[in-house]
N, C-alpha and C positions, 0 to 999 in steps of 0.2 A: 504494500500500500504506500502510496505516494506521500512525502511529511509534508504537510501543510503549516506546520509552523511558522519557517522562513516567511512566507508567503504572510501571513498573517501581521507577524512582527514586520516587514514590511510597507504595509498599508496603516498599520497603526502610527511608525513612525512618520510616512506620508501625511497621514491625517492633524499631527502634532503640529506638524512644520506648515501645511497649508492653513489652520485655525487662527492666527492672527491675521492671516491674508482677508480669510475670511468676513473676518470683524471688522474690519478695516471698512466694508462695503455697505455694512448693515446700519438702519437708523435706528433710534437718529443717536445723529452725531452733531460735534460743531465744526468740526474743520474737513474741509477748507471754510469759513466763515463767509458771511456776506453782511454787507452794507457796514454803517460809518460805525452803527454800535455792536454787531457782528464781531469786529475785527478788532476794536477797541479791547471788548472781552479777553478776547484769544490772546492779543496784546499784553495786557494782565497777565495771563495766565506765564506766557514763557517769560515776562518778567521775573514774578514770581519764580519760576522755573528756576533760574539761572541764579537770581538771587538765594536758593537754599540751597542749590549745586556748589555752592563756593564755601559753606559749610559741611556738609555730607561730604563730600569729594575726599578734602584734606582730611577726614576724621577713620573715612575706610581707609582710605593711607597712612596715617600714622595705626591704626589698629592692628595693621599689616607687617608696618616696621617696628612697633614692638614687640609683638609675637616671635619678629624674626630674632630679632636683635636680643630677646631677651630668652632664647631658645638655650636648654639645659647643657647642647654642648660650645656653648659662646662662652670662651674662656676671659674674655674682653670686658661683658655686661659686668658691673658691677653691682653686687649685693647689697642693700643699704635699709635694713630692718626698720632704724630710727629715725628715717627720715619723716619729719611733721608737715613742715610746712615752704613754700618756695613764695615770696612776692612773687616773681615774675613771670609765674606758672600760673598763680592765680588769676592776673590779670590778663592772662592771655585764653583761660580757657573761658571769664567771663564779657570780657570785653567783645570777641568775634561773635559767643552769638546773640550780646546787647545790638549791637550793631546790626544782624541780620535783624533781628525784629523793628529793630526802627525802622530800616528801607522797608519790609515787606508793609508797616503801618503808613510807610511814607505812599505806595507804589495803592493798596487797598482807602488811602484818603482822599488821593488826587482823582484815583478812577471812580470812587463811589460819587465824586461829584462832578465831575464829568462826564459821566454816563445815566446819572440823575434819570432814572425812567420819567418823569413828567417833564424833561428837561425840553424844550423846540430843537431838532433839529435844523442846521442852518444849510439852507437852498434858493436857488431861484426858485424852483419850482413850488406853488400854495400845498400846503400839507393837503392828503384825504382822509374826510373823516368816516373813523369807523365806529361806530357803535357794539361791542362783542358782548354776550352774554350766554352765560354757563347754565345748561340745562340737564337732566337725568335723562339722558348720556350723551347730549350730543351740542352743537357751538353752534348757536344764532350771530350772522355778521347783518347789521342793519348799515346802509350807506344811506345817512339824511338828505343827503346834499341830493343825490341821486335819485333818491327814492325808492330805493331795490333793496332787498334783501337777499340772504342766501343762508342754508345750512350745511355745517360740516364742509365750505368750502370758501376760501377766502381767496379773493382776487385783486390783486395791487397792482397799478403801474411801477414802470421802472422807472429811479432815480428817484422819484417823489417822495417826502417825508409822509408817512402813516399815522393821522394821532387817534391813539387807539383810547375810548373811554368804555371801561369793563364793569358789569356786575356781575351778579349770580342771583337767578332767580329760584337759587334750592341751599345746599348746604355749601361752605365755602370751596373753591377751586384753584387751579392755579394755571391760568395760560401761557404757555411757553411753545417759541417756532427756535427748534438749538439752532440753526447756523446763521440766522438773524438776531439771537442774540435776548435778555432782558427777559427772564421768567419772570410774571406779576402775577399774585393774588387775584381773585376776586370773590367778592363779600355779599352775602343779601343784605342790601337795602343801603347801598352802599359808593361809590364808584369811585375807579381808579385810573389815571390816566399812563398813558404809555406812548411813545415815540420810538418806529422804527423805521429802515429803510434798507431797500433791496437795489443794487448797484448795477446786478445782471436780469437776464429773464432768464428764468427756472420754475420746476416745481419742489419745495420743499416739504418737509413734515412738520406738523403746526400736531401738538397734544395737549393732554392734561395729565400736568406733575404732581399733583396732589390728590392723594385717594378720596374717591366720593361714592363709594359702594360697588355693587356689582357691575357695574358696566364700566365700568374706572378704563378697566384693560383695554376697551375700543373705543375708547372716545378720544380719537385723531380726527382732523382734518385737513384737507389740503390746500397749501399755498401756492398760489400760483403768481409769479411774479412775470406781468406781461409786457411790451413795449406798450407805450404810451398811446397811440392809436390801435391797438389790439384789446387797452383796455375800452379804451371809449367805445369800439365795436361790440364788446362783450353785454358795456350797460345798456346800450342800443336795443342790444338782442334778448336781455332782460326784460326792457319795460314792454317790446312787441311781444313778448311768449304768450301773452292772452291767460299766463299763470293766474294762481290766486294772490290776494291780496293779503297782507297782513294787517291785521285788525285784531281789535280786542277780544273779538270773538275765536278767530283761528289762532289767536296766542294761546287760548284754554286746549284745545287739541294739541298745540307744540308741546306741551308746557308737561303734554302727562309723558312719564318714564317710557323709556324706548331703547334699544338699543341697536347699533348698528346699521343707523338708517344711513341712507344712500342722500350724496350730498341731490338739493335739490334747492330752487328760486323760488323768489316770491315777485312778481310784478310789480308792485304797488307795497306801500307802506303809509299804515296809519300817522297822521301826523302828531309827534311827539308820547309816540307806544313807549319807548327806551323810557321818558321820566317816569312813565306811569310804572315803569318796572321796578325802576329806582325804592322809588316812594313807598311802593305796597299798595298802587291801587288796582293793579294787575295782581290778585293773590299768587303767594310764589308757590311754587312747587311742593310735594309732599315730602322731598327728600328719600335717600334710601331708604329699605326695608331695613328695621330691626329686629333680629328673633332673640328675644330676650325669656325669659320665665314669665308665665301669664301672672296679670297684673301690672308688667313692667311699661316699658315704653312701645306699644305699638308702630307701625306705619304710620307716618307722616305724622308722631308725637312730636311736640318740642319739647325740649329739653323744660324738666321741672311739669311737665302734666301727665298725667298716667294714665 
């Protein structure tokens, strides 16, 4: 009979060596990064990077050369039982990594307010506003300006600043597109603003980082970053689809839990739906199931009522 081991060990080693390749392709991810606060991030990051490399680095190196150096047949190390205390040891081993924590607070100050999520991005071109709101399970994007809507599907021009104003009409969420950069919150009865921008046309991955029950796991949507006249064609072809309207009424049908809905427009949009959401005069959502012990907190309980 023929050994298959070879064969086996192999493909496993194969498999080992091709697994980072792998990962490497999968979403989401941040890099390559896009747009001004995209890159910013990334920016940070190998800062950062490079700023603890310069501690780490010399520290496996010296761990290295005293092990070596003070190895049992080193006739040279010298033994020194009583030794207490060195100034100039001390000040060396607390000084390098005083210093790394400054830069990394100096590097984490400048970018937290330069990257300021409410912060305007600066352009020629007029910001677009988006209105986003987190739903059980899936992203309402409203365009005021426009008068369109869309689920589970967000569409940008390129180069234009995006000022994004978020709630949550269930339990808290967190919006986040990784290679644009600026994960925010969003809160019932609340709103948070956000500022981003897409440099290229692509399609990217737009989720939710933050757990909000059972459909947590698929509630993605897609970004689409288009050239500037592909968008205008896009809202065009929106407001002629003869879709439905978004109204107070077909918000009570978004609004109930779903999962895995297929992204899909709205024609028309109520004027000024997003405050009413805000405010609470669009009641929110039930929020996820609870299975607790009977008595406890039911479906769609708030917290404190039984």
């Amino acid at each position: 009979m023929t050994d298959i081991r070879p064969s086996i060990a192999s493909a496993v080693r194969s498999g080992v060596m091709l697994a980072p390749l792998s990962l490497t392709c999968c979403e989401p991810g941040i890099l390559p990064s896009q747009g001004l606060v995209g890159k910013g991030d990334t920016q940070i990051l190998i800062d950062s990077l490079a700023i603890m490399l310069v501690i780490v680095v010399p520290t496996i190196l010296a761990t290295l050369a005293f092990a070596w150096w003070f190895r049992s047949s080193n006739s040279k190390a010298r033994y020194r039982p009583d030794f207490v205390y060195s100034g100039k040891i001390e000040m060396i081993t607390w000084s390098i990594p005083l210093m790394t924590i400054m830069l990394l607070g100096g590097v984490a100050w400048i970018g937290s307010h330069k990257l300021d999520p409410a912060q305007p991005l600066a352009s020629d071109d007029p910001a677009l506003n988006v209105q986003a709101v987190s739903l059980d399970w899936k992203w309402l994007f409203i365009y005021p300006d426009q008068n369109v809507a869309s689920v589970n599907r967000l569409v940008i021009p390129v180069g234009a600043p995006v000022h994004f104003t978020l709630t949550s009409a269930s339990v808290m969420n967190a919006f986040f597109v990784p290679k644009l950069g600026s994960m925010i919150y969003t809160m019932n009865g609340m709103a948070t603003q956000l500022y981003l921008i897409a440099d290229e046309a692509g399609t990217f991955l737009g989720m939710s980082s933050h757990f909000s029950g059972d459909g947590f796991a698929d509630m993605e949507f897609k970004v689409e970053a288009l050239p500037k006249d592909a968008f205008s064609a896009w809202i065009e072809e929106t407001r002629k689809s003869g879709g439905a309207t978004l109204t107070s009424l077909t918000y009570q049908d978004l609004v109930k839990q779903s999962m895995r809905v297929a992204p899909f427009a709205y024609s028309g949009v109520e004027p000024d739906l997003f405050n009413k959401i805000v405010v609470q005069a669009l009641p929110p959502g039930p929020g996820p199931v609870i299975e607790t012990s009977p008595g406890a907190l039911k479906r769609g309980s708030k917290v404190g009522e039984k």
